[in-house]
C-alpha positions as CSV (number, residue, x, y, z in Angstrom):
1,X,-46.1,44.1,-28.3
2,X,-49.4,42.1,-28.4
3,X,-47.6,38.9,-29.4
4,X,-45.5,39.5,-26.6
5,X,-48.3,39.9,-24.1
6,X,-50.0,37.0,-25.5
7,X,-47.1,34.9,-25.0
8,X,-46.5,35.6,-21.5
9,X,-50.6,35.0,-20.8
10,X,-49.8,31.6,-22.1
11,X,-47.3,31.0,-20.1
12,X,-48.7,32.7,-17.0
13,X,-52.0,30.1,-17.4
14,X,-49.7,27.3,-17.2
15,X,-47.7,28.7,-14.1
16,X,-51.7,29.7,-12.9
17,X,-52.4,26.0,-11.9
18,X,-49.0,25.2,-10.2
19,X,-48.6,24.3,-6.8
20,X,-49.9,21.3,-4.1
21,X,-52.8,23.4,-2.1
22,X,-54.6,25.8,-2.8
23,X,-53.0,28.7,-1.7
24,X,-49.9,27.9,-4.0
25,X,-52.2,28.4,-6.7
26,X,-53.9,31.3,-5.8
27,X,-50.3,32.9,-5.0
28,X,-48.7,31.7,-8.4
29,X,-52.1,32.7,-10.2
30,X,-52.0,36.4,-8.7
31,X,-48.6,36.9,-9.2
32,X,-49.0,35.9,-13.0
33,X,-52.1,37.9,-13.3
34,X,-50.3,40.9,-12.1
35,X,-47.1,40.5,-14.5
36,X,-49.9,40.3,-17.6
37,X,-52.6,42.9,-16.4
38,X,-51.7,44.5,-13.1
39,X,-53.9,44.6,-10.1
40,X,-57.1,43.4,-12.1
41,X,-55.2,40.3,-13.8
42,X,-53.9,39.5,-9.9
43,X,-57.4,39.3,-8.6
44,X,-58.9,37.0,-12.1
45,X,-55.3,34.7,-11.8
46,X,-55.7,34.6,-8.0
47,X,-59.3,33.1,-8.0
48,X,-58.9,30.9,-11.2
49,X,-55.3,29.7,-9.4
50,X,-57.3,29.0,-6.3
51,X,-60.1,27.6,-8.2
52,X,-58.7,25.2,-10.5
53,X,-58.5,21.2,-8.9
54,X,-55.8,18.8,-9.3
């Protein structure tokens, strides 16, 4: 199970940066938090989504 969740953190930090402005990546960030760590991995891959620069 801890391979698993690893896995799909990986891919979730890859999926954390995509997007034009920064609201894609703060939406695509949260929702990949949330899918990894629930409502406190939303909020951390919401702000590094909206964080991160092209």
């Amino acid at each position: 199970m801890r391979f698993l969740t690893a896995v799909m953190g990986i891919a979730i930090l890859g999926l954390s940066a995509c997007g034009d402005t920064a609201t894609e990546r703060a939406a695509t960030g949260g929702i990949g938090g949330a899918v990894v760590a629930g409502p406190a991995g939303a909020v951390v891959g919401g702000t590094l989504g909206a964080a991160t620069t092209e």
